[in-house]
N, C-alpha and C positions, 0 to 999 in steps of 0.2 A: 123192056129194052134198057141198058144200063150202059155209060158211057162214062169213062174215064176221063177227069182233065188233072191236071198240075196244078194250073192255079184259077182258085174261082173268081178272082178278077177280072180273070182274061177270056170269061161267058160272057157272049152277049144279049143272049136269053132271061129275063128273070129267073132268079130258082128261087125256089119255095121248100119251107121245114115240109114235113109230112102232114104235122098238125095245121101246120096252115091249108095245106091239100084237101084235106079230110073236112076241114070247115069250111072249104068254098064250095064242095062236093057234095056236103051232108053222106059222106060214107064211112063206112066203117076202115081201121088200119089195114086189115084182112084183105078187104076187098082193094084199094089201094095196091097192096101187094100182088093181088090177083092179076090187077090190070095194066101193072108193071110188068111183070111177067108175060103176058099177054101183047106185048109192045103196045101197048093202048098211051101210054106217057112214060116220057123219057125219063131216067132216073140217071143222075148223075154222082159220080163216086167222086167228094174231092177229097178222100182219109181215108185209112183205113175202116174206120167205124163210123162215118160221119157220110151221110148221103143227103142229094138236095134235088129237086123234083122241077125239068124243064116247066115251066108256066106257059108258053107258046103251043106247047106238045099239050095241054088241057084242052085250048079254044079248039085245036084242030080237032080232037075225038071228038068236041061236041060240035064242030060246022061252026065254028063260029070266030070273031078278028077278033084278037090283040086289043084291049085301050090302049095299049103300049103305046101312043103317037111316036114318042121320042126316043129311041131304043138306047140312044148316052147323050148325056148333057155333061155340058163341063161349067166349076162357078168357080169364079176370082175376090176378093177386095182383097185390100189393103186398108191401112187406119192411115189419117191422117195426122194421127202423133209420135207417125215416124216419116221420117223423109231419105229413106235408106231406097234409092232408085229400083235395087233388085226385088222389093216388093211391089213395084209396081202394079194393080192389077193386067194392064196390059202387058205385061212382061208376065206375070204368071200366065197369062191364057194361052201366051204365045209358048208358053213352056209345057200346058197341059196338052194344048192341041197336038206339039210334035210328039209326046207322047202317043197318047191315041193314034195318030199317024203311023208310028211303029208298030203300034201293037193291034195294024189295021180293024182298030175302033173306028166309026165313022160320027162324027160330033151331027150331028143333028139341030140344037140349040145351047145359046151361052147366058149366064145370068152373071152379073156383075154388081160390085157397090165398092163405092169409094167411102170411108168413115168408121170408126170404132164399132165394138162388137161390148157395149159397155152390161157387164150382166145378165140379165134378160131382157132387155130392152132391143125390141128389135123392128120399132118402127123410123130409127133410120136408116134401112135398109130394105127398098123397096126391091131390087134383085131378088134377097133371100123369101121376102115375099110370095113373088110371082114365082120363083122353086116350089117353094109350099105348098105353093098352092096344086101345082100340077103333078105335087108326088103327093100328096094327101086324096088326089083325081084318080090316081094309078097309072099318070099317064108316059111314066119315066120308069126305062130298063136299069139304067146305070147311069149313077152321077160321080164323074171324074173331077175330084180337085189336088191341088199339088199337096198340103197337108192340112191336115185336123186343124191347126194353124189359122189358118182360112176361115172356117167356121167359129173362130174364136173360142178360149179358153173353156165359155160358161156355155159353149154352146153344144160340144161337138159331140159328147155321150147322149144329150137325150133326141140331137141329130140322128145318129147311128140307130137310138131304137125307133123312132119312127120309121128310117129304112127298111128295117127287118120287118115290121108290122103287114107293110105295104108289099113286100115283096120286093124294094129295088137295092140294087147294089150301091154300097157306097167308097169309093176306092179312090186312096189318097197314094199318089207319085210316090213320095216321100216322106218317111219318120217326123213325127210331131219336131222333135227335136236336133232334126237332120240341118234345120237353117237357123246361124245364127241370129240371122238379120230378123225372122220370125220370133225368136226367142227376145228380142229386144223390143218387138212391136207388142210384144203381147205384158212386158214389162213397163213400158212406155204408157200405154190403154190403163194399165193398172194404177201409175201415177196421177195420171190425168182424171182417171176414176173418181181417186179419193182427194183430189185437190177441188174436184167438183164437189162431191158430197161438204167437206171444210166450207166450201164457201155458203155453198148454200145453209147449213148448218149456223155459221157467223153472221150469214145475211150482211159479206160482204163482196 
């Protein structure tokens, strides 16, 4: 069974590569095919050459639920070495939710943090934490945030492959580069970055 969408953001189903199929299945691509064919799992066109495998349409052939708990979550911060109001976390959420609201996504849960996204350092962020932890579970379809932005400079490429590993979507509002006020926070982080490392360094 094979179904067309426009845009795979706008799936609320996990999708899944093929090879991720085939290794939760222990089957072969053939058979996959087979049982594609077969309407046994939905197969989804989002290219011409590019197909992606409903994950909801697995548990049903075998009788079995979803870990999905969360079918969209949405995550916010802001740094606090900027003071530019429109990054407000709560001012993003309120801007992701009306999103999803349009694109009748239903938010399910939200994770939040207020403070810098300094490198890999990411125990002061106890938000991104408790994401991690629930998308490492598999228990998240789709996490909405406004941009890459959000996830910070060092963070958001090996963000995005963990998404793919796991199967959940990860879908940003808007262009990395779409806010200036984000482009200044993320400049700002950077300052502050290396004026810390300096000190520490002078051990003053």
């Amino acid at each position: 069974m094979e179904q067309e969408i426009n845009e795979i953001s706008l799936h609320e189903n996990p999708l899944l590569e093929s090879g991720q199929v085939c290794d939760m299945l222990n089957i072969s691509r053939q058979t996959l095919m087979n049982w594609t064919n077969d309407g046994k799992i939905r197969r989804i066109r989002i290219s011409n050459k590019t197909y992606r495998y409903d994950e909801n349409s697995i548990y049903e052939m075998l009788g079995l639920h979803s870990p999905r708990e969360y079918k969209v979550v949405i995550y916010g911060r802001h740094s606090t070495a900027v003071r530019v109001p429109s990054t407000r976390v709560s001012v993003q959420l309120e801007r992701v939710n009306e999103w999803c609201e349009g694109n009748s996504m239903k938010v399910s849960k939200q994770y939040k943090d207020i403070g810098p996204a300094y490198l890999f350092d990411i125990s002061n962020r106890p938000g991104y934490n408790e994401l991690l932890r629930d998308l490492l579970a598999r228990r998240i379809g789709t996490i909405v945030m406004e941009s890459a932005a959000v996830m910070g400079l060092f963070h958001y490429r090996q963000f995005a492959e963990i998404c793919r590993r796991v199967g959940t979507r990860c879908v940003y509002i808007m262009p990395f580069t779409a806010s200036i006020d984000m482009v200044a926070e993320v400049n700002a982080e950077f300052k502050e970055a290396t004026e810390e490392v300096k000190r520490q360094t002078t051990g003053g």
